[in-house]
ZAMARGU-4260 file (C-alpha; in steps of 0.2 Angstrom, whole numbers, plus 5000, padded with zeros to 4 digits):
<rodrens>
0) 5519/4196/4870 | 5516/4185/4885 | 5495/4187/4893 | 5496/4196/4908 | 5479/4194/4914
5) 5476/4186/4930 | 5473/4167/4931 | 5457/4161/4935 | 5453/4141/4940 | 5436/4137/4931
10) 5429/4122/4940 | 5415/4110/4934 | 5411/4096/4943 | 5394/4092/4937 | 5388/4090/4922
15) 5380/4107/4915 | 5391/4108/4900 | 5379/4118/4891 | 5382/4134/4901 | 5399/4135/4901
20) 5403/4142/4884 | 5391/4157/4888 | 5402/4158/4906 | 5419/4159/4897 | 5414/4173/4885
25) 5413/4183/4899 | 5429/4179/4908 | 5439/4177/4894 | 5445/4199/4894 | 5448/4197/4912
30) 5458/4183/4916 | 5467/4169/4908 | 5458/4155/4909 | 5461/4138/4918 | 5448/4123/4916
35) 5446/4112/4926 | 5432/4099/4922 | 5422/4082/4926 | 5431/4070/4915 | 5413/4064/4910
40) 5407/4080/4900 | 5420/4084/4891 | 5414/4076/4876 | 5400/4089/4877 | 5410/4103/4881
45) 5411/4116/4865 | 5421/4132/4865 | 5432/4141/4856 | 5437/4152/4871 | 5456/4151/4871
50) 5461/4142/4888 | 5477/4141/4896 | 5475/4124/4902 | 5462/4110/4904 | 5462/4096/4916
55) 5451/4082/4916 | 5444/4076/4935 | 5437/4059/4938 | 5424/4065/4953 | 5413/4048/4951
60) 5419/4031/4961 | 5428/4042/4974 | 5426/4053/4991 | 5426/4069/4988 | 5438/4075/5001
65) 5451/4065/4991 | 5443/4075/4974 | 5444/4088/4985 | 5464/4086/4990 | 5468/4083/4972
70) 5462/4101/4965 | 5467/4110/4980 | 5484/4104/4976 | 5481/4111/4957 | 5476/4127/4961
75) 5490/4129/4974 | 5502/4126/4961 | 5492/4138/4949 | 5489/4152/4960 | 5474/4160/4953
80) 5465/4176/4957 | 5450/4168/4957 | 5441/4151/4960 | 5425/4152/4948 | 5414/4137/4953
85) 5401/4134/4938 | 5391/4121/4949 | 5394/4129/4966 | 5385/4116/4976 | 5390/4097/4984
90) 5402/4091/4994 | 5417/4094/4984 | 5413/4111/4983 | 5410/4112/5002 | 5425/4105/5004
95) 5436/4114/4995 | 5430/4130/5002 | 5437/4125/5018 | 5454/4118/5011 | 5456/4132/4998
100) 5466/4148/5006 | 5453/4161/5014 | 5464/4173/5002 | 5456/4167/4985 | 5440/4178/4981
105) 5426/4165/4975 | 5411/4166/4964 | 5401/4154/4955 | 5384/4150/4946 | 5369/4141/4958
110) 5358/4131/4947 | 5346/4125/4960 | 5345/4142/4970 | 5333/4135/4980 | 5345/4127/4993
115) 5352/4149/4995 | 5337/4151/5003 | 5340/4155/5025 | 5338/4137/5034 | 5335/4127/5015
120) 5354/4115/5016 | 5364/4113/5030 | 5379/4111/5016 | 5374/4127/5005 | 5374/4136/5024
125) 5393/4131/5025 | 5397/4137/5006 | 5390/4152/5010 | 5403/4155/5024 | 5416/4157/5008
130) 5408/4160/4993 | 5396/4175/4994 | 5394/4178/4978 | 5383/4167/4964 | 5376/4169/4946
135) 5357/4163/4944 | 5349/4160/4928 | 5334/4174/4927 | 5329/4188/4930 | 5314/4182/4942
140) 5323/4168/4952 | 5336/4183/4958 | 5322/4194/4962 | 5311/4179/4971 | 5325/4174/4983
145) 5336/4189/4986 | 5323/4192/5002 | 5328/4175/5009 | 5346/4173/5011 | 5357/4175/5022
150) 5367/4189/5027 | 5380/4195/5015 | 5376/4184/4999 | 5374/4192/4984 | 5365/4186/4968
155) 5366/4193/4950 | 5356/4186/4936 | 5366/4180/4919 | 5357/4173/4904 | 5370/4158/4899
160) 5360/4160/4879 | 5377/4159/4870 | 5380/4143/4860 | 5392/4139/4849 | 5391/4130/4832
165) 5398/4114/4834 | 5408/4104/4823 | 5397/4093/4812 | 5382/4104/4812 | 5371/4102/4799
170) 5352/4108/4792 | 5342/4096/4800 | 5325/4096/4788 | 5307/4096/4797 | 5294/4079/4791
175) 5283/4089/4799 | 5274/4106/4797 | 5277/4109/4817 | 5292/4102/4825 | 5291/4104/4845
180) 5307/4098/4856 | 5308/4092/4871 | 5324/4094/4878 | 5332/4083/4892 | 5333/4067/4900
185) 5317/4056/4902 | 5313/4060/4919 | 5296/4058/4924 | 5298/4070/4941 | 5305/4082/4926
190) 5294/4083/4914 | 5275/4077/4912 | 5276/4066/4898 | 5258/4060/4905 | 5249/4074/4904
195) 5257/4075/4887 | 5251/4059/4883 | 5233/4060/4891 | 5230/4076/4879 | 5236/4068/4862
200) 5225/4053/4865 | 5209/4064/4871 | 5209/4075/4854 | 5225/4071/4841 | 5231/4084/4831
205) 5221/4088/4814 | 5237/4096/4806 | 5254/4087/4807 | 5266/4089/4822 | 5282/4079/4829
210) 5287/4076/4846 | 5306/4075/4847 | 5312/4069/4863 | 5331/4075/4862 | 5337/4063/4878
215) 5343/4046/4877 | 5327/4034/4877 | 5337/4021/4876 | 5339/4018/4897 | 5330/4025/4913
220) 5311/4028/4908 | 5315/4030/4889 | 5307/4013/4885 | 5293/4013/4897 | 5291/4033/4888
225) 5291/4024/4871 | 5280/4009/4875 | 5267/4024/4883 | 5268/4031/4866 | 5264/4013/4854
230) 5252/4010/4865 | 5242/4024/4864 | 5244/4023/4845 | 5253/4040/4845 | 5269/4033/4835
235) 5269/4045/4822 | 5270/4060/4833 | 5286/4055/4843 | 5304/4055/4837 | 5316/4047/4848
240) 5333/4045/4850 | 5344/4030/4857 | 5361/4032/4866 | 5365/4052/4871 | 5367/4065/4855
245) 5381/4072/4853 | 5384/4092/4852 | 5381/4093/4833 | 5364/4082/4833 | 5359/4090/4848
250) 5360/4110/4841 | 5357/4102/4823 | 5340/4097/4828 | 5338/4110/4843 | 5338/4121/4828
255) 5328/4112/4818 | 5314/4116/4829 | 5299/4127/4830 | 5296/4129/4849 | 5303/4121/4864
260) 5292/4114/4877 | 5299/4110/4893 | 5283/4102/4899 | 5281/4110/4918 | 5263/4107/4924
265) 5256/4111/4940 | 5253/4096/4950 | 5271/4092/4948 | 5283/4087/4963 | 5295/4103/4957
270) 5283/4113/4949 | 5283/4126/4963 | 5302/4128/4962 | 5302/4131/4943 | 5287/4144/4946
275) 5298/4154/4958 | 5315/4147/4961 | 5323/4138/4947 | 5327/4137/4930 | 5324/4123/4916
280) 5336/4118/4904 | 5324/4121/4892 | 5323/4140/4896 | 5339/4146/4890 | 5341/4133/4876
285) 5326/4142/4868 | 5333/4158/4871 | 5350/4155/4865 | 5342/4146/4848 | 5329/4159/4846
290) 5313/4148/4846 | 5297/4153/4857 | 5291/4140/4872 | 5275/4131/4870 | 5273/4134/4890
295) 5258/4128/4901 | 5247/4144/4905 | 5253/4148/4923 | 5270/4151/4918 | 5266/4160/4903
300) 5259/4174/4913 | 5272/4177/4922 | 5282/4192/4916 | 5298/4182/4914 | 5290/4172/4901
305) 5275/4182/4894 | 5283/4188/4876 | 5295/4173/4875 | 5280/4160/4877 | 5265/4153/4870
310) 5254/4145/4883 | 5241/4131/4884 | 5232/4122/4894 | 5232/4102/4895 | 5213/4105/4886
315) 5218/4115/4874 | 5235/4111/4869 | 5230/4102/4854 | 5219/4117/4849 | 5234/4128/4851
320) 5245/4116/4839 | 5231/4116/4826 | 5230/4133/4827 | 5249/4136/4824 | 5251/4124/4810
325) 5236/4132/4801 | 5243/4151/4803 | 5261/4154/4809 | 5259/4172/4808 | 5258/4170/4829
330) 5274/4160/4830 | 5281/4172/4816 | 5278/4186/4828 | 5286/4178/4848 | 5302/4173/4836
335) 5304/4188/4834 | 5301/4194/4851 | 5315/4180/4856 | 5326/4187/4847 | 5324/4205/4851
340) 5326/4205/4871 | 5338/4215/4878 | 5339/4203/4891 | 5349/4193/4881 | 5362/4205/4870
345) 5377/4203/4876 | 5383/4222/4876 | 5370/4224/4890 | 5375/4207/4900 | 5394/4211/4899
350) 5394/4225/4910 | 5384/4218/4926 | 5394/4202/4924 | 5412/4209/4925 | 5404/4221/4939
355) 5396/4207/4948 | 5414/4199/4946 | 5425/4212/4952 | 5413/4213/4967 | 5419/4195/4972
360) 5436/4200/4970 | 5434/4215/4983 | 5443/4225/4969 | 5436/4241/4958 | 5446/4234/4943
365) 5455/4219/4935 | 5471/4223/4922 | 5462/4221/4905 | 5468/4214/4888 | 5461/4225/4874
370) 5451/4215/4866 | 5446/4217/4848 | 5427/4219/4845 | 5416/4212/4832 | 5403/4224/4822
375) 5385/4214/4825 | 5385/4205/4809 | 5376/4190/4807 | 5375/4176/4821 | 5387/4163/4817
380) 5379/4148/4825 | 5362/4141/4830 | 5362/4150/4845 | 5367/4169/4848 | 5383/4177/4844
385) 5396/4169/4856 | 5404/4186/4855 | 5402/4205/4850
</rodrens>
């Protein structure tokens, strides 16, 4: 019997791969399911969400009115229901809400809110226009902005903490009696590897400990990270990684991992964004894997973070590490409060997704495929369930 759901055109033209899976799960009961992605992350791309088609884009090394021309003419031949635009920012995006008919409902996830905000971007302002309706990554970033934006814009919060196991995942075994990863790119504006630094050196760790930075350190600042780190005799603390990880060494060591620490301190040039206005990476990797943040102090108050986080100071840090190696009963214990928030079950985000989605459609209901539903069981990857 042929699907009749709806069609949807799902549209990446970034490069947050890691979010999409989660995206998908949702989408999947309501509408068939038409990718269309940045050529470049589809090596990083893992889902087993059944999709009608997939087509490859090459967005770099070109104008984006011309990128923009080609999908319009993809999606006229498609006829979707929906446009759902998991990077709902940038020119192409801009574009295409303006060459797209103003018949096709649109929705879509902002991962740098920020520019929603009345007056922020001149281009976000145009976007708006069109597409009213976007997904933000907490709880606290929706409820921080919704007073700033502009008239008729409407935000939902949506956890993306479903992660599949990819092919080729392994047990990756700890050397050391606390692993701490540090997810992402080595970007100085990013992350403070300095401060990280400055701590180590001022008082090393009495108990063992490893670093692992899980970016390529092989280009950008990686070697000028890795010279830092030799220098200041702090070697044995550090694993690094040269060329990008593919998806089963990234979750293989993700999971390997006792904390994630995404290494916000204040000071920094974003810092003030990630306080109130944005989400790290690293956020809902550690939700999706289950493993508490080691977060800096003034985050960790914060009710978004409080019983998902263990927080330091720069002074103490090393005291905190100490501490955790020696006793774990601590770590033990925010694990467990990871794994526990209702934030994060899927039977509670299902609901306000769909309803968030037939609010974009202007329509009470969408024509449903009964899906068969899995008992809880037992999670069947390194992250959480990618279905119930």
């Amino acid at each position: 019997m042929p699907d009749e759901k709806p069609p949807l055109a799902f549209l990446e033209f970034g490069s947050h791969a890691e979010t999409i899976h989660s995206n998908l799960l949702f989408l999947k009961d309501l509408f068939r399911l038409h990718l269309f992605v940045n050529e470049r992350i589809l090596p990083y791309l893992a889902t087993s969400v059944p999709l009608a088609s997939v087509h490859p884009l090459r967005t770099e090394g070109r104008s984006s009115l011309a990128a923009a021309w080609e999908v319009r003419k993809l999606l006229l031949n498609l006829k979707p229901q929906m446009a759902f635009f998991h990077t709902a920012q940038g020119n192409l995006v801009r574009n295409l809400c303006f060459l797209l008919p103003s018949s096709l409902p649109m929705a879509g996830v902002h991962h740098n809110p920020d520019k929603l905000i009345r007056g922020r971007s001149f281009s976000q302002t145009l976007i708006s226009r069109r597409l009213k309706h976007y997904f933000v990554l907490s709880g606290h970033v929706r409820e921080n902005i919704q007073p700033l934006l502009p008239p008729g814009v409407r935000l939902q919060e949506f956890y993306p903490v479903h992660f599949e196991r990819p092919e080729g995942f392994r047990e990756v075994p700890k050397t050391k009696a606390l692993r701490v990863g540090i997810p992402g790119s080595v970007e100085r504006t990013r992350r403070d590897y300095d401060g990280l630094l400055q701590a180590l050196k001022a008082k090393p760790p009495r108990r063992p400990v490893e670093f692992v930075v899980l970016g390529d350190s092989s280009r950008g600042q990686g070697p000028e990270l890795k010279a830092q780190v030799k220098a200041a005799g702090l070697e044995r603390l550090f694993l690094f990684f040269d060329g990008y990880l593919s998806a089963s060494d990234m979750a293989s060591t993700l999971a390997s991992c006792d904390l994630l620490l995404p290494l916000l301190h204040p000071g920094m040039p974003q810092y003030g964004l990630f306080s109130k206005y944005k989400v790290s990476g690293t956020f809902n990797l550690a939700y999706g894997y289950g493993k508490p943040m080691l977060m800096h102090q003034d985050l960790a108050r914060l009710p978004e973070f409080r019983d998902l986080s263990i927080g330091y100071e720069l002074g103490n840090l090393v005291e905190v590490l100490d501490k955790l190696s020696e006793d774990p009963s601590r770590l033990r214990t925010a694990v467990e409060k990871v794994h526990a928030d209702p934030r994060f079950d899927p039977v509670r985000q299902r609901p306000l997704y769909e309803a968030f989605i037939r609010g974009a459609m202007g329509s009470p209901g969408i024509r449903r495929t009964p899906s068969k539903r899995k008992g809880p069981g037992k999670d069947p990857g390194p992250g959480r369930p990618s279905g119930r």
